[in-house]
C-alpha positions in Angstrom: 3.1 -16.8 25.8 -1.0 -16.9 26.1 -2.4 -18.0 22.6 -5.9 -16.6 21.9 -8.2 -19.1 23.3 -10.6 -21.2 20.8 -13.7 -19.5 21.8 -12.0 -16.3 21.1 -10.5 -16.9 17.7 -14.1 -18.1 16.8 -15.6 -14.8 18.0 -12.9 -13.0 15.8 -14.0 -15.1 13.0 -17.5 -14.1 13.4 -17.1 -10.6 13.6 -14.6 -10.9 10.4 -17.2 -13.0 8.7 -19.9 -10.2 9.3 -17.8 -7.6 7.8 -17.2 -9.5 4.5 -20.2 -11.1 3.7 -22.7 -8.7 6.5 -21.8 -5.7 4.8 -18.9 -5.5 2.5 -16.9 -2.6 4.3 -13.3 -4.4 3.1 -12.7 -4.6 -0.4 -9.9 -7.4 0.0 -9.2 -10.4 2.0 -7.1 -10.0 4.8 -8.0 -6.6 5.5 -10.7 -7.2 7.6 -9.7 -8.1 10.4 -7.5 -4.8 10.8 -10.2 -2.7 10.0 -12.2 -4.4 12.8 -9.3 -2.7 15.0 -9.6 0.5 13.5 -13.7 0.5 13.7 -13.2 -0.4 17.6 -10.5 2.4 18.4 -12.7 5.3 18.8 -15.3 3.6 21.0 -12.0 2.3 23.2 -10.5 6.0 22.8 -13.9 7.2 24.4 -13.8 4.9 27.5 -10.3 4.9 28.1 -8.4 7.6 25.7 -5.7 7.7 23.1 -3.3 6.5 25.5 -4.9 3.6 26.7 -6.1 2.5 23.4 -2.7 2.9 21.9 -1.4 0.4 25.5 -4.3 -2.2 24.6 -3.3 -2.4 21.0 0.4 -2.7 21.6 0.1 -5.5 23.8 -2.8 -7.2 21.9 -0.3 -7.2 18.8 2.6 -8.3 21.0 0.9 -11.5 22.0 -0.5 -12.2 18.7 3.0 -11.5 17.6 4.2 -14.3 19.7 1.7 -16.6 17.3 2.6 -15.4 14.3 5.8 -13.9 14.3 5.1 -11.6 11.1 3.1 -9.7 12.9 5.7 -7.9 14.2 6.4 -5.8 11.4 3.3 -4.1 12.7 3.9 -1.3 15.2 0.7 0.9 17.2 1.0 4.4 16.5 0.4 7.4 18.9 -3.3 7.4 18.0 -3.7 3.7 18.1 -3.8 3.0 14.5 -2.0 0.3 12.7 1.0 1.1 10.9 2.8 -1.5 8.7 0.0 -3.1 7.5 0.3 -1.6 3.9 3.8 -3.8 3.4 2.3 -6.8 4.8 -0.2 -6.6 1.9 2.0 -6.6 -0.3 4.3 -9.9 1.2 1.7 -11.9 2.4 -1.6 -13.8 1.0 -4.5 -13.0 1.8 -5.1 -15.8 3.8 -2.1 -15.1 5.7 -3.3 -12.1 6.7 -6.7 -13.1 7.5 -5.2 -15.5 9.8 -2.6 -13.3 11.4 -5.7 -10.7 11.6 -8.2 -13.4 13.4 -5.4 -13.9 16.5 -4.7 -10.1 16.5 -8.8 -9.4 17.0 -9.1 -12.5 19.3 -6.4 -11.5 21.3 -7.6 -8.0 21.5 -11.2 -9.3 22.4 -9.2 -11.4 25.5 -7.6 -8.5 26.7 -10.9 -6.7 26.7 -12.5 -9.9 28.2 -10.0 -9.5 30.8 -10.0 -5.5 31.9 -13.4 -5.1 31.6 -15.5 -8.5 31.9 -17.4 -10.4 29.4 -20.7 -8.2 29.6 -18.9 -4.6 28.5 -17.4 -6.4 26.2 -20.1 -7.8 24.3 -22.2 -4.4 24.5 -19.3 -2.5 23.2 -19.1 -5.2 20.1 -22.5 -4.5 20.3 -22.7 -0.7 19.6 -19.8 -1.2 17.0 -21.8 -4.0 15.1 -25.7 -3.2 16.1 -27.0 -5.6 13.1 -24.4 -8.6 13.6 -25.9 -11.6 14.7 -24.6 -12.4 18.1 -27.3 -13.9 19.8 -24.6 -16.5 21.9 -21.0 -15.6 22.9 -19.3 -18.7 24.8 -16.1 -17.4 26.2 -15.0 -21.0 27.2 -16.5 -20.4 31.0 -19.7 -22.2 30.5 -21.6 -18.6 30.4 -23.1 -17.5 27.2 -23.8 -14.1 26.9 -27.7 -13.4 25.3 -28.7 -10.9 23.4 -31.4 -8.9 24.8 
């Protein structure tokens, strides 16, 4: 099992905070961090298609599975979306969720980490979330990305 590293859960978190309090896009707890997902599939879908997106989130929510084993109930449709959530909403607390939602984004940002290196990554994040304040990403290497 790889758990989602510190520095990871914390970027998660900061990209979850920015979507509640930056701009209000969720209107409940917990959903957040799913919706994070869904607002990164179709910039995915672009670089590696339908396909590929639907691969990364599978295994993204299989290791964060492995952490919090509720997660499973979640399955990756064809397109990539998320499918199961609306149940989960419905058994779990919202903090719960936010928490099971924090691993599923950080592990998702590893595997990205991972395939295509620290730099895309951050630009990607980047063009998702243009006003979100990440002036310093530590991934736990001793490099901190800057913004420019």
């Amino acid at each position: 099992m790889s758990r989602a590293t510190p520095q990871m859960l914390h970027f998660a978190r900061r990209l979850i905070d920015y979507e509640t309090n930056g701009n209000g896009a969720f209107e409940s707890p917990g959903r957040e961090a799913y919706g994070i997902c869904q607002k990164l599939r179709p910039h995915l879908a672009t670089l590696m298609g339908n396909g590929g997106v639907r691969g990364l989130f599978a295994r993204a929510l299989a290791l964060a599975s492995a952490e919090v084993p509720w997660l499973s109930a979640v399955h990756v449709k064809t397109d990539g979306s998320l499918e199961g959530m609306e149940e989960l909403h419905v058994k779990r607390d919202p903090g719960e969720l936010l928490e099971g939602g924090v691993v599923m984004v950080a592990q998702l940002l590893g595997l990205l980490v991972a395939f295509i290196g620290e730099n895309l990554t951050v630009s990607l994040v980047r063009d998702v979330w243009p006003n979100a304040r990440l002036t310093t990403v530590d991934f736990g290497n001793g490099v901190k990305n800057e913004k420019s």
